[in-house]
C-alpha positions in Angstrom: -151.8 -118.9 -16.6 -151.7 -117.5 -20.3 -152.9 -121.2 -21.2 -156.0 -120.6 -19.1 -156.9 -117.6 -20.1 -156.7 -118.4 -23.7 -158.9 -121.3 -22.7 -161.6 -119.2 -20.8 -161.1 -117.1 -23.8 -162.2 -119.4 -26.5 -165.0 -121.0 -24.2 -166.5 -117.4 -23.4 -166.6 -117.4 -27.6 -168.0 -120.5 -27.8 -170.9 -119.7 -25.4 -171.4 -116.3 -27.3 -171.8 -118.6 -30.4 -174.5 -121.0 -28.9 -176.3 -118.2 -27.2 -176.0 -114.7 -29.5 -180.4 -114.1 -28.5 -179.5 -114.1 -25.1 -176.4 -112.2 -24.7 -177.5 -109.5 -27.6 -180.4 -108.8 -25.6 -178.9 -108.8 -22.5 -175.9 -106.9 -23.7 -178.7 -104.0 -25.0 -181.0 -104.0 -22.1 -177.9 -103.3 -19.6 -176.8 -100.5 -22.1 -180.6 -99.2 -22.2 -181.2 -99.6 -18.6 -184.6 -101.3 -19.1 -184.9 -103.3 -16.2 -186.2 -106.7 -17.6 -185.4 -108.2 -14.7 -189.2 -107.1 -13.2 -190.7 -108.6 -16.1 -192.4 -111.8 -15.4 -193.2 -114.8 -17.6 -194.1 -118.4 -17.4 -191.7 -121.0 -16.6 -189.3 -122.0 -19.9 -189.7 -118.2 -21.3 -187.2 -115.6 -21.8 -187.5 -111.6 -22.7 -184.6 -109.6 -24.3 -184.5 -106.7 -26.2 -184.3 -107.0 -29.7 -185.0 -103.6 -30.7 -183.8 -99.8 -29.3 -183.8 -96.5 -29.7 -187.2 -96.3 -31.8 -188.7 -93.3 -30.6 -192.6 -94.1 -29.5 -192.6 -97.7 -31.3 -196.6 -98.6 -32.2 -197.7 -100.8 -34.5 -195.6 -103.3 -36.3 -195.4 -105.8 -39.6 -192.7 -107.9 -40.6 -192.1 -108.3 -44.6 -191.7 -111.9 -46.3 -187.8 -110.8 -46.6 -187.6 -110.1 -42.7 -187.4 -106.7 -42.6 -189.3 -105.1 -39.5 -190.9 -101.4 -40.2 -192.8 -99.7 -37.0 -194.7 -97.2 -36.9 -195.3 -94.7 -34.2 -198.1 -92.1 -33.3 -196.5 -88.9 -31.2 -193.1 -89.1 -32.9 -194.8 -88.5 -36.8 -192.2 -91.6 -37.7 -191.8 -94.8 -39.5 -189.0 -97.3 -38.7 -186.8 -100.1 -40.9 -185.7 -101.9 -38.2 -182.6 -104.5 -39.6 -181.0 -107.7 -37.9 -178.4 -108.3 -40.6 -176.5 -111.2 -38.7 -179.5 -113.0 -37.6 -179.1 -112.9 -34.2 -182.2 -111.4 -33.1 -181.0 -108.1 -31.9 -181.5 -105.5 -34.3 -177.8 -104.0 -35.6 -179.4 -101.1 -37.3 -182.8 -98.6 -37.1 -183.2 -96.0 -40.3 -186.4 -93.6 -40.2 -187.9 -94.5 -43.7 -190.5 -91.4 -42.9 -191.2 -88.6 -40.8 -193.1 -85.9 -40.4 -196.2 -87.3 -41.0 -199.7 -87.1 -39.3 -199.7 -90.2 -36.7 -198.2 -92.7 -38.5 -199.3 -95.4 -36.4 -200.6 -98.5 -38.6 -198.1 -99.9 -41.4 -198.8 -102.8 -43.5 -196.9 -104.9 -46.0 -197.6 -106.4 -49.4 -195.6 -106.8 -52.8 -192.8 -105.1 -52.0 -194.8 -101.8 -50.7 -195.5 -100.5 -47.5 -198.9 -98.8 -46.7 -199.1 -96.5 -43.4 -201.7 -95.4 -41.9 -202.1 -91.6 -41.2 -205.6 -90.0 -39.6 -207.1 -89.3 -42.9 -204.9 -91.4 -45.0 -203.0 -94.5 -46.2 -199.8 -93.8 -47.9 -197.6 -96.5 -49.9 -194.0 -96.5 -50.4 -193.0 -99.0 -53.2 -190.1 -101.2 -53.5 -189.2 -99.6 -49.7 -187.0 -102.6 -48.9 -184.5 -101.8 -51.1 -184.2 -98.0 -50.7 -184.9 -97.5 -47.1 -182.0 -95.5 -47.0 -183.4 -93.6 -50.1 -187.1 -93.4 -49.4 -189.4 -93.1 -52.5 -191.9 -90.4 -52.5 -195.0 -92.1 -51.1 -198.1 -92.9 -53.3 -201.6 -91.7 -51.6 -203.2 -94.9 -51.2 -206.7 -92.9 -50.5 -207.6 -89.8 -48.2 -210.8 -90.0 -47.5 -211.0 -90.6 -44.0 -211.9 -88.1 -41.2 -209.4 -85.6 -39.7 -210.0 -86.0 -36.4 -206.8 -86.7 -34.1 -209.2 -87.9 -31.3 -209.1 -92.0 -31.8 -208.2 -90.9 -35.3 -204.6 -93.0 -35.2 -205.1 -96.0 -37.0 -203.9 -99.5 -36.8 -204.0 -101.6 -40.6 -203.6 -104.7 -42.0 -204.2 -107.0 -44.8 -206.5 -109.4 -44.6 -207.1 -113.6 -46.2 -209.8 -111.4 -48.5 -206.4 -109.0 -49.9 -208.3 -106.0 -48.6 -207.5 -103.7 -46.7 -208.5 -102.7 -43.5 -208.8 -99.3 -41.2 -210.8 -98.5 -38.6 -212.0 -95.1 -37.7 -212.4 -94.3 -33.9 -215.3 -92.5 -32.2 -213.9 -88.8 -32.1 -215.0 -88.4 -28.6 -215.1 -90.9 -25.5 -219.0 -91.0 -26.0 -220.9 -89.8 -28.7 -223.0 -90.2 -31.8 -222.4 -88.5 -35.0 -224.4 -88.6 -38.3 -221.3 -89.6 -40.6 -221.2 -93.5 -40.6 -217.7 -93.7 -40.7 -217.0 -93.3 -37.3 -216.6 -95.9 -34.7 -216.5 -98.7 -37.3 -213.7 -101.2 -38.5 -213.5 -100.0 -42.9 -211.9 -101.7 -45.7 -211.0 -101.3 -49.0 -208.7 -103.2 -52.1 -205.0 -102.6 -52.5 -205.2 -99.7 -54.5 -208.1 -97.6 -52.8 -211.0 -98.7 -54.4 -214.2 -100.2 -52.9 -214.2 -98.7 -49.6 -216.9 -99.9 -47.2 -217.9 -100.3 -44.0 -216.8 -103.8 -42.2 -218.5 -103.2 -38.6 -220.9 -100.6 -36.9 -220.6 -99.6 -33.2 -216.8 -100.0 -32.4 -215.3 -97.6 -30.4 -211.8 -97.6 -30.7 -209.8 -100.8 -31.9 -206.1 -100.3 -32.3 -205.7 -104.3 -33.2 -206.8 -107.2 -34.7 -205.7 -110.5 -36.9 -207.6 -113.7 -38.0 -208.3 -116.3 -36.8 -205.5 -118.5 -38.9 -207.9 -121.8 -39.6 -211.3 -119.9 -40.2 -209.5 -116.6 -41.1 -212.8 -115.1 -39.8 -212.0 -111.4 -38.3 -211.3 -110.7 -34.7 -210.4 -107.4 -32.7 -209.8 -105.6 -29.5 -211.7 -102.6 -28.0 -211.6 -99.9 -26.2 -213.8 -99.1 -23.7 -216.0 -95.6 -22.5 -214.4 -93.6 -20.2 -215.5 -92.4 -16.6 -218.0 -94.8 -15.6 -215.7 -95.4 -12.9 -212.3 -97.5 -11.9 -214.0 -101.2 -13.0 -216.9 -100.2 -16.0 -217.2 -100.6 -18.9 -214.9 -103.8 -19.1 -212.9 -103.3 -22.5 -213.2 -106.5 -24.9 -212.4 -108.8 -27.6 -215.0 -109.2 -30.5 -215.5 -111.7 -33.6 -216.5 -110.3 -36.8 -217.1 -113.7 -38.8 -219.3 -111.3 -41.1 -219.8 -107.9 -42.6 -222.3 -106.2 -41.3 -222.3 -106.4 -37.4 -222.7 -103.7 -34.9 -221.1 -104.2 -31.5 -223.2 -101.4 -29.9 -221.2 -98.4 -29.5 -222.7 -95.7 -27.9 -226.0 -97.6 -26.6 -224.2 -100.5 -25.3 -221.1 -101.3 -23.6 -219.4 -104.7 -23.9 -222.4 -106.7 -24.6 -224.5 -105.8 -21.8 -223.7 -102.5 -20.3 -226.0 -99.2 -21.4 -224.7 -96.0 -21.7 -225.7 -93.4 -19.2 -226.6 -91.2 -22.0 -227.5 -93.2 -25.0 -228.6 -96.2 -23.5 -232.6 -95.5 -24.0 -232.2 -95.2 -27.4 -231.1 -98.9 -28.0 -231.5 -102.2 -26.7 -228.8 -103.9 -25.9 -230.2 -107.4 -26.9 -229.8 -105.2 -30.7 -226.2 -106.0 -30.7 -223.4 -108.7 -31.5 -222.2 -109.9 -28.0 -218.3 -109.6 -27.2 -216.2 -112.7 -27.6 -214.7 -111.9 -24.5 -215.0 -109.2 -21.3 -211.2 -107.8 -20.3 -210.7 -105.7 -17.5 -211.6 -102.4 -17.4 -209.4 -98.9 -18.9 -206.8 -101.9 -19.3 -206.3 -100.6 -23.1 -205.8 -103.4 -25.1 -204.0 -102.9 -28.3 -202.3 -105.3 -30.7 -203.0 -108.7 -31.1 -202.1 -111.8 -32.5 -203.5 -115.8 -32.8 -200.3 -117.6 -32.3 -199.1 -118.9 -35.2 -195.4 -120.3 -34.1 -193.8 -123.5 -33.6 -191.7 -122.3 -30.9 -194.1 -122.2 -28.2 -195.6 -125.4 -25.9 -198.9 -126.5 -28.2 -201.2 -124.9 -25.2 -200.6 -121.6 -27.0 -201.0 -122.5 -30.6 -204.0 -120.6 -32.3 -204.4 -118.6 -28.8 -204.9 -114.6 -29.1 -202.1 -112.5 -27.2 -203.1 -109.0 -26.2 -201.1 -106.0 -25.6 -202.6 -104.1 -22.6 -201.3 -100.5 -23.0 -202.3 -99.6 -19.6 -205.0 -97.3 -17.9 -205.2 -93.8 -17.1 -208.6 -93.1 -16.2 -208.7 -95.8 -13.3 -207.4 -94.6 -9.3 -205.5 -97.6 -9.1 -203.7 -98.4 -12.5 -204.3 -101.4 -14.2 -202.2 -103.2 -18.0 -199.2 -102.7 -18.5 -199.3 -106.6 -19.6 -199.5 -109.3 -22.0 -202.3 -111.3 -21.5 -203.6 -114.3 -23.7 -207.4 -115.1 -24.8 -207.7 -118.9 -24.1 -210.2 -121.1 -26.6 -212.1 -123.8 -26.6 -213.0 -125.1 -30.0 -213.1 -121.4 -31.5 -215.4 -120.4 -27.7 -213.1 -118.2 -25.5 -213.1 -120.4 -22.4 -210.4 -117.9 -20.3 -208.4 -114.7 -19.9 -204.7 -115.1 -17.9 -202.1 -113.2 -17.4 -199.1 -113.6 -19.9 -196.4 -111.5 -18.7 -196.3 -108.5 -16.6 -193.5 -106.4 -14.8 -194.2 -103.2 -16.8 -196.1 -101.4 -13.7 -193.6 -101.6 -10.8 -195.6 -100.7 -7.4 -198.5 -98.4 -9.6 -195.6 -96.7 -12.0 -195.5 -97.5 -15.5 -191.4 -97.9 -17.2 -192.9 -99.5 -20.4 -196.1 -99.6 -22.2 -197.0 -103.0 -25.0 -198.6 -101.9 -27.6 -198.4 -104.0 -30.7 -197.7 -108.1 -30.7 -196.1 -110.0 -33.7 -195.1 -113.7 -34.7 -191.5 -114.0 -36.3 -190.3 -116.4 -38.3 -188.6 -118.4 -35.7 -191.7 -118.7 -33.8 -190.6 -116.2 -30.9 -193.0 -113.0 -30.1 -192.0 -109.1 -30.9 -193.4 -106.6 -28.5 -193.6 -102.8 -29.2 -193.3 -100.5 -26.6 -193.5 -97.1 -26.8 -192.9 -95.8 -23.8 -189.7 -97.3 -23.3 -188.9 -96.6 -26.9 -188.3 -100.4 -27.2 -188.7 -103.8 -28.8 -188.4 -106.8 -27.2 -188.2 -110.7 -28.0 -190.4 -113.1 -26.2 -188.4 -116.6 -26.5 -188.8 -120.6 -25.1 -186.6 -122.9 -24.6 -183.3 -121.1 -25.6 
C-alpha cells in the first residue's frame, strides 16, 4: 500500500511537470471562483487564468524581457504583472502606480513605460528593474483635453516609432470646434511633433498593424440610442494619414446621424473595413502573430467585445475574430464566448495580446482577471 501511494505520488508530480499551464490555471480559477467552465472555444483550445487579483485590468503590453504591465481605468492603477517560473500563471502582481487620472493605455519601449492618462502620457524609465521602487514618472506631454467622457485612452507604438493616442468624442454625439477630438493622434518618443492621424473617430479603445503592410487598423465605437441594432460599431484601415471616417455625419460607412447627418454626405468618408454588431463595444485588438495557433488564424484580427449597455437584450461579452481575404475582410465569427450567462455579465474582454509562446492574454476587468487562451496543450 505505501508502495502505491509513493507511486501515485511521483506520477501526480510527473503530470504536474508536463502540464504546469493547465493545472496553474486551473488551480487559480477554482481559488477565484471564475467559472471558465461557461467559456466556450473552438475545438483543440484551452482558457486558464494566468493572471488575478488586478483590480479593473484594461489595456496591456508585454516588454521584450516578459514582463506584463496593465493598466486600468476606474481603479487610477498600473500593474507589473510577473511569471517568474515560466509557467504561465503569474506568481506575483506589484502596483508600479496609482493614483493617477485613468490610467488605461501603457506602452513599452527602451526600457520605459509610457501610460496614458486623459490629458497625458507619463514615462517611467528603467521600470523593469525598480518596479518595486517606482521612479518618479517623466511627463511625456500634457496637452490633451480633460475630458473624462471617452477621454481614457488606449496607446501604442507604432512600425513608424511614434506614438499614438486617440482622443474620444466628449459626448455620444457631437461636434466641437477643437480638432482634437474624435481623432486617432500621434506624436515621437519624447513628445514632439504631435499631429493628427485620422478625422471622424468616435471612440477607439484599440488598434495594431497589420504585421506584413504594417498599415494602421482600429476598432470603434459606435453612437448611442439609435436603438437595440444601429449604428453597427466597426473595424477601420487607416493605410494613410489624413482620413476621416465620418463621425458625427456618418455612422459606419453608410448610416447618417439624426442630427448631423444633412451637414455631410456620407459618400465624403473612408468606408469601414468591417460592420460588427451593434453597442457590442469592441476594444482591444490584435493581428495574430503566433505560431501556436492552426495557420487559419495567422495574420487574423481578434476583438475584445466589452459588451453592451445601451441595447434591451445585451449583446459582447466575447472574442470574436475579423477573417481576411488577401488584406479584404471576407468574415466576422465568433471566437469565444461564455462571459454573458443567460443576459448577465461575470467578466468583461477588454484588451487582447500575443505572447511569446504564441498563446493569447485577455484582460478583464470586470472579473479583475487575466486569462491564457492556449492549443494543443
Amino acid at each position: 500500500m505505501k508502495q502505491w501511494l509513493v507511486i501515485s505520488m511521483k506520477s501526480l508530480l510527473a503530470v504536474a511537470v508536463l502540464l504546469p499551464n493547465s493545472l496553474a490555471g486551473y488551480t487559480a480559477a477554482k481559488r477565484t471562483g471564475i467559472p471558465l467552465e461557461l467559456v466556450k472555444l473552438p475545438p483543440g483550445f484551452k482558457i486558464s487564468i494566468y493572471a488575478t487579483d488586478i483590480l479593473n485590468a484594461r489595456s496591456m503590453v508585454l516588454s521584450p524581457a516578459g514582463m506584463l504591465f496593465v493598466g486600468t481605468r476606474k481603479a487610477g492603477k498600473v500593474y507589473a504583472v510577473l511569471d517568474r517560473n515560466g509557467d504561465y500563471c503569474a506568481g506575483e502582481v506589484v502596483t508600479v502606480a496609482k493614483n493617477l487620472n485613468m490610467p488605461n493605455g501603457v506602452a513599452f519601449r527602451n526600457g520605459s513605460l509610457y501610460v496614458a492618462e486623459v490629458n497625458r502620457i507619463l514615462r517611467y524609465d528603467k521600470i523593469e528593474k525598480r518596479i518595486h521602487s517606482p521612479p518618479k514618472p517623466v511627463i511625456v506631454t500634457d496637452k490633451f483635453p480633460n475630458d473624462r467622457y471617452h477621454g481614457w485612452k488606449y496607446i501604442a507604438i507604432g512600425p513608424d516609432e511614434m506614438l499614438y493616442v486617440p482622443v474620444g468624442a466628449p459626448c455620444n454625439i457631437c461636434k466641437k470646434d477643437d480638432p482634437r477630438y474624435a481623432t486617432v493622434m500621434r506624436m515621437q518618443l519624447d513628445g514632439s511633433g504631435l499631429e493628427i492621424y485620422t478625422h471622424g473617430v468616435r471612440n477607439t479603445v484599440g488598434f495594431d498593424w497589420h504585421p506584413q503592410t504594417k498599415e494602421l487598423w482600429f476598432t470603434n465605437n459606435g453612437r448611442d440610442w439609435m436603438g437595440d441594432d444601429l449604428p453597427p460599431d466597426t473595424l477601420h484601415h487607416a493605410p494613410q494619414k489624413g482620413l476621416h471616417f465620418g463621425f458625427p455625419f456618418c455612422h459606419a460607412g453608410n448610416i447618417p446621424d439624426p442630427r448631423y447627418g444633412r451637414k455631410r454626405g456620407c459618400n465624403a468618408f473612408a468606408q469601414p473595413a468591417m460592420k460588427l454588431s451593434a453597442h457590442v463595444a469592441p476594444l482591444g485588438m490584435k493581428f495574430y502573430t503566433g505560431n501556436m495557433f492552426p495557420s487559419r488564424y495567422r495574420n487574423q484580427v481578434f476583438i475584445a467585445e466589452h459588451g453592451s449597455w445601451n441595447r434591451s437584450v445585451p449583446i459582447g461579452y466575447r472574442i470574436t475574430l475579423a477573417i481576411f481575404d488577401k488584406n479584404n475582410t471576407a468574415r466576422y465569427e465568433i471566437f469565444a464566448q461564455g462571459w454573458l450567462n443567460n443576459n448577465k455579465a461575470w467578466g468583461r474582454p477588454v484588451d487582447i495580446i500575443v505572447i511569446n509562446d504564441g498563446s493569447l492574454l485577455v484582460s478583464d476587468d470586470r472579473a479583475g482577471v487575466i486569462y491564457r487562451i492556449s492549443y494543443g496543450e
